[in-house]
C-alpha positions, 0 to 999 in steps of 0.5 A: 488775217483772213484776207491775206489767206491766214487761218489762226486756231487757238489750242488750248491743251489743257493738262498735257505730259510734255515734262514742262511741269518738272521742268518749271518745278510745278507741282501739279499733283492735285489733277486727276490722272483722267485729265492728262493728255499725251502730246501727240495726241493733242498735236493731232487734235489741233492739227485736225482743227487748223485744217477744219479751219475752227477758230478754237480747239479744246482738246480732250473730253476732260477739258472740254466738260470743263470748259462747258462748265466754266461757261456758266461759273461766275467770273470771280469763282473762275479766278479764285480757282484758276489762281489756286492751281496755277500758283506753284 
């Protein structure tokens, strides 16, 4: 989309309080209090991140060490993980 003067930025948030987990019945008790952002700051990180014209944008500190990590963690250990905590 660059051609056509399009910039994308993927945002990813992480855990964030916006009441979607109440919402969606999803108990996410078992995070950290450390690992929840506000909304409004996630807003501005992402924001900060279309104008600097990056292509991705992990938000927080919590995330981003998490991040890192997953980077070197084999796939399959990965998926297990992520289809324990995101199962309701």
């Amino acid at each position: 989309m660059k051609r056509h003067g399009v910039n994308v930025t993927a945002l990813l948030p992480g855990l964030t309080r916006t009441g979607f987990q109440e919402t969606a019945d999803y108990d996410a008790s078992w995070a950290p209090s450390f690992a929840w952002q506000q909304p409004d700051a996630v807003a501005r990180t992402g924001l900060a991140a279309v104008a600097a014209g990056r292509a991705v944008c992990i938000s927080g500190a919590a995330n981003k060490a998490i991040a890192t990590v997953l980077r070197v963690t084999p796939r399959s250990l990965v998926r297990g993980i992520a289809g324990r905590v995101s199962t309701p």
